[in-house]
C-alpha positions in Angstrom: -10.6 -45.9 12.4 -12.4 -45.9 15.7 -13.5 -42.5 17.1 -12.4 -41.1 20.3 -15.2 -42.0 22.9 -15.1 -45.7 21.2 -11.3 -45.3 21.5 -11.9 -44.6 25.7 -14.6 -47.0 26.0 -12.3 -50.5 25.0 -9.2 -49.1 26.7 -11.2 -47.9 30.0 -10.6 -50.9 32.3 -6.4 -50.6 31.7 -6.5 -46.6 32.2 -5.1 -45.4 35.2 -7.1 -44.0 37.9 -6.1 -40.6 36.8 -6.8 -41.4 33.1 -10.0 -42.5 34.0 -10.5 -39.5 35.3 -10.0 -37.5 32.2 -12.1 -40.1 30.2 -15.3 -39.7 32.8 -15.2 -35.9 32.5 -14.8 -36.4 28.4 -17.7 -39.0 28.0 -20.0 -36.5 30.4 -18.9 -33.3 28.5 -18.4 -35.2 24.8 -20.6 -32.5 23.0 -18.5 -29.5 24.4 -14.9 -31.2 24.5 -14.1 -29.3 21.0 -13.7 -26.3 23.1 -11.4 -27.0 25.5 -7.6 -27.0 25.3 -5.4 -29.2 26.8 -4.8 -27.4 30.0 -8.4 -26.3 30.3 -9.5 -30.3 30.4 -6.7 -30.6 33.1 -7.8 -28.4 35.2 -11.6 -29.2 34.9 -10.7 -33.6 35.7 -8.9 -32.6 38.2 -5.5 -34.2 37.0 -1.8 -32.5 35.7 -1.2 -31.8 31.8 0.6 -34.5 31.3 -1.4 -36.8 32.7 -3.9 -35.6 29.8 -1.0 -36.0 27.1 -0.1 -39.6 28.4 -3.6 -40.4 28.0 -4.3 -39.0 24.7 -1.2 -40.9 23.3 -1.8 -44.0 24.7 -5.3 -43.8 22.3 -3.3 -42.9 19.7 -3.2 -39.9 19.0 0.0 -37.8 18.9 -1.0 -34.7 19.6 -4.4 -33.0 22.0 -4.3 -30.7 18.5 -4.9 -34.0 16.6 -7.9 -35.4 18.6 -9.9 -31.6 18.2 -9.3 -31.9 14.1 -10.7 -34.8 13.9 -14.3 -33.8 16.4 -13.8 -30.5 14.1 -14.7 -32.3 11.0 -16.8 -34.3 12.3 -18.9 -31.2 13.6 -18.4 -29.6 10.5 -19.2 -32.4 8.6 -22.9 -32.1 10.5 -22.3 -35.4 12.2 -23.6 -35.0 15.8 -21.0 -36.2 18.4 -22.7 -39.0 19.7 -22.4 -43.1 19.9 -23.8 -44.9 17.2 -23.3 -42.2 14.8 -23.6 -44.1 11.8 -27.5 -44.5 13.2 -28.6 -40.7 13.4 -28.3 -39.5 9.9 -31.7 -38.1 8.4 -33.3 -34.9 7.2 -34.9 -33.5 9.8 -34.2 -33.5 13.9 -37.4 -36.3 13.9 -36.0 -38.4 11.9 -32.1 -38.3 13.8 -34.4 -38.2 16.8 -36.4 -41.5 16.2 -33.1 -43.2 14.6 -30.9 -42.6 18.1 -33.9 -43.7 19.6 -33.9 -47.2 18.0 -30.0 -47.0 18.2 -30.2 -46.8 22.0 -33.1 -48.9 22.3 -30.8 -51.5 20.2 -27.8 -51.0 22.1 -29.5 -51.6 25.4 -31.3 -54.8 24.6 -27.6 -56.2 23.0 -25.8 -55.1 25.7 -27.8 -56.2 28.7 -26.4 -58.7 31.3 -28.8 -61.8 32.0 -27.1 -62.5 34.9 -26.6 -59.0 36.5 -30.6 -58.5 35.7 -31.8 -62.3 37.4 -29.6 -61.2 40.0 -31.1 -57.9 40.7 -34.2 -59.3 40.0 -33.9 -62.2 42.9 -32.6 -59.3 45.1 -35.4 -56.8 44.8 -37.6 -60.1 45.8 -35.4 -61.0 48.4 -34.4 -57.7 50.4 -36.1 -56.5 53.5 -36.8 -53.0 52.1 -35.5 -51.5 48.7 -34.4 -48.1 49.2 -34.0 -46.1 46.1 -31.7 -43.0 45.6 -32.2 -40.6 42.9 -30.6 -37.1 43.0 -30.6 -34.6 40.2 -31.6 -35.6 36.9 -32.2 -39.1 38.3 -34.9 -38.4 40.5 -37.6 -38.5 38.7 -36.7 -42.1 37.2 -36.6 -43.0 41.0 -39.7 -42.6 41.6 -41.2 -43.6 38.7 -38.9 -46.9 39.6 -40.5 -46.7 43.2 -43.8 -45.9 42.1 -43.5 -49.3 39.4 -42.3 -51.4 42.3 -44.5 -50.3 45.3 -47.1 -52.0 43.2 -45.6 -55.7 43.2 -44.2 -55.3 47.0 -44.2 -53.3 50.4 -41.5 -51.3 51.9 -40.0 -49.5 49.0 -38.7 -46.0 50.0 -37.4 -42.9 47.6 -34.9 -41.5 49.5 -33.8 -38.7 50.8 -37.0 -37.0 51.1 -37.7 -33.0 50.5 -35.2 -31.4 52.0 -33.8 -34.1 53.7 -30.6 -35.4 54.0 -29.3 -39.1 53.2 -27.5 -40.2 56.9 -31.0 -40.3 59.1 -32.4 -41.8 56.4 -29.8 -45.1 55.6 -27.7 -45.0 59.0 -30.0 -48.4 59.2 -29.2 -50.2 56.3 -28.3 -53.7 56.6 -27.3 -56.3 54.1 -30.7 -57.6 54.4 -31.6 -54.6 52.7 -31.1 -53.6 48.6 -30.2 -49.5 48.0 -31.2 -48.8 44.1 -28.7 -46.0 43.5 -30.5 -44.7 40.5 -26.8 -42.2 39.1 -27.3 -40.9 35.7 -24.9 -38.0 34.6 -24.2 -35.6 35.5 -24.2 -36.9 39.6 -23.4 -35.1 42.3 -20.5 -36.1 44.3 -21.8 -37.7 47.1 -22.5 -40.5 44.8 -19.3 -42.5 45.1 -18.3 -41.9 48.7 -22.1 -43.1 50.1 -21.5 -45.9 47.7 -18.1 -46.7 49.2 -19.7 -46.3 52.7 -23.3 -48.8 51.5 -20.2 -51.4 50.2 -18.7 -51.2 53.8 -21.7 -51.7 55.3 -22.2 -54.7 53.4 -25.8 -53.4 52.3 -26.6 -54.7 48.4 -26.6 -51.7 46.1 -27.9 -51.9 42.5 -26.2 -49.2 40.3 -28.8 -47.8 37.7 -26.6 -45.6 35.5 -25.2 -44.6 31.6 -22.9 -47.3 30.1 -19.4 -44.9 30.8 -19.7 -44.6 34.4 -17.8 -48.0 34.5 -15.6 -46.0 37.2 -18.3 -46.9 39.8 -19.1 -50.5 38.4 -17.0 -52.1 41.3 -19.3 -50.2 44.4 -22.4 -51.8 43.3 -23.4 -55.9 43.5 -25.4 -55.3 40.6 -24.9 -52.7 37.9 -27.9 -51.7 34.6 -26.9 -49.5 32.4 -29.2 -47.3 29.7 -27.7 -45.0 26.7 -28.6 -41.4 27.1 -27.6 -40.9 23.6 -29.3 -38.1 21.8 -28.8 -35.7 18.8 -28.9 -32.6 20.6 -28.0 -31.2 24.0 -30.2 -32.9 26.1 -30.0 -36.6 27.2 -32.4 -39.5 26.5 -34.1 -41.3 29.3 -36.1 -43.4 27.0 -34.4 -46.4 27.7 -33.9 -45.6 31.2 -37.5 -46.0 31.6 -37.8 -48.8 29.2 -35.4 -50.5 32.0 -37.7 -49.6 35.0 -40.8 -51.1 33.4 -38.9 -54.4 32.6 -37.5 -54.5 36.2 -41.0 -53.6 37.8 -42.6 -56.4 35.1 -39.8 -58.8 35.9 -40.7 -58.3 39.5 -44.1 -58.9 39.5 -43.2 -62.6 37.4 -40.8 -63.1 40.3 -43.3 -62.6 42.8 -46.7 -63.5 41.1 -49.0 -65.1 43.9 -48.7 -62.0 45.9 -47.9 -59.7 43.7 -51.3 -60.0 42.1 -52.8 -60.4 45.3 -51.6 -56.5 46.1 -52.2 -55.7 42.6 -56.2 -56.5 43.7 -55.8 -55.0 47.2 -54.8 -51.5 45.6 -57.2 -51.8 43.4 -59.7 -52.0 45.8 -58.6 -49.1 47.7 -58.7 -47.4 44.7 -62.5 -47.8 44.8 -63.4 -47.4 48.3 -61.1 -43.7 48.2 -62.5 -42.7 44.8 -59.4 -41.6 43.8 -59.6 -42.9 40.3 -61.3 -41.4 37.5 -64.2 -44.5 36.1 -64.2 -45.2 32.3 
């Protein structure tokens, strides 16, 4: 029998907009969701009660009290309420660690779309500038992503800056542009209205996020999604950087000739600012 967050994930695209709701607050918050009651995870996605019973019986389940049994055993059980469960089992937290690891490293390489990637590939060739938006947690993967790409091509911009805020910085985006909205949980919510306003505008967004945030697939041209999946509290970003080395390596194949020709022309800055340590 399929668990709950496998349950949401194949029924996601026929939920209603208020079900999907419930089931983007559940797949952000799967590790505390024991501890909630039925009006409690009302309240918190922002929806009615019943809205959370229709939901939970149209996975099957027919009661809320039946869904918490079965994440109580599991817990008890010393299963860790994750995807891919059957791959973390081991003795120690190293060994579940490394096996979610693979798991998520397995999952992502199965799962990625050849033709979303070639796409955003041919865009981040393509666009004028590439404007990359990280907030939160996902900052420091965008600039690590703008840090990767800077090296194949000019004008790539992290944005906003320190203590900035986002309008100076994109009321100039065009659709010969391409915004990287770098959006791993737990994301602000600006995240989907300045989507919604970038789609308006016409301007190319890639969407760099966790395979549940499917609710915001439609606002971005191009969507790349990494597990977070770990065995304790705190998410993975292994793949998530995994994915930013093979974009910024896929870039560089896309744009060789000068790609390597800046490759050289940093490097020789390098050596002229001695900023470089010599080995």
């Amino acid at each position: 029998m399929k668990q709950l967050d496998e349950r949401l994930k194949s029924q996601y695209s026929t939920l209603s907009p208020q079900e999907q709701r419930v089931a983007d607050f559940i797949f952000d918050h799967f590790d505390d969701l024991i501890s909630y009651n039925s009006a409690e995870l009302a309240r918190l996605s922002g929806v009615s009660k019943a809205t959370v019973s229709r939901l939970f019986k149209r996975l099957g389940y027919d009661k809320y009290r039946e869904m918490r049994e079965e994440l109580r055993t599991l817990r008890q059980s010393g299963m860790p309420l994750t995807d891919n469960r059957d791959a973390v089992q081991g003795n120690t937290l190293l060994a579940r660690h490394y096996k979610q690891e693979m798991a998520n490293l397995t999952r992502w390489v199965s799962e990625l779309d050849a033709d979303q990637f070639s796409g955003a590939i041919a865009g981040l060739a393509e666009a004028r500038r590439i404007l990359i938006i990280g907030l939160r947690n996902s900052w420091p993967a965008a600039l690590h992503l703008r840090q990767q790409l800077l090296q194949t091509r000019g004008q790539v911009q992290l944005l906003p800056q320190p203590g900035q805020t986002l309008s100076e910085e994109l009321v100039d985006a065009a659709p010969d542009d391409l915004v990287v909205m770098v959006a791993f949980r737990r994301r602000p919510r600006i995240v989907r209205p300045l989507l919604e306003q970038l789609q308006k505008a016409q301007v190319p967004v890639l969407l760099i996020c966790e395979p549940q945030a499917q609710s915001l697939f439609p606002l971005a041209r191009w969507r790349l999604c990494a597990p977070l999946d770990s065995v304790s509290a705190y998410d993975s970003y292994a793949c998530a950087n995994s994915l930013i080395n093979l974009l910024a390596n896929a870039l560089l194949h896309e744009m060789l000739s000068s790609g390597r020709q800046r490759i050289h022309q940093i490097a020789d800055l390098y050596q002229k600012l001695d900023e470089l340590e010599q080995r």
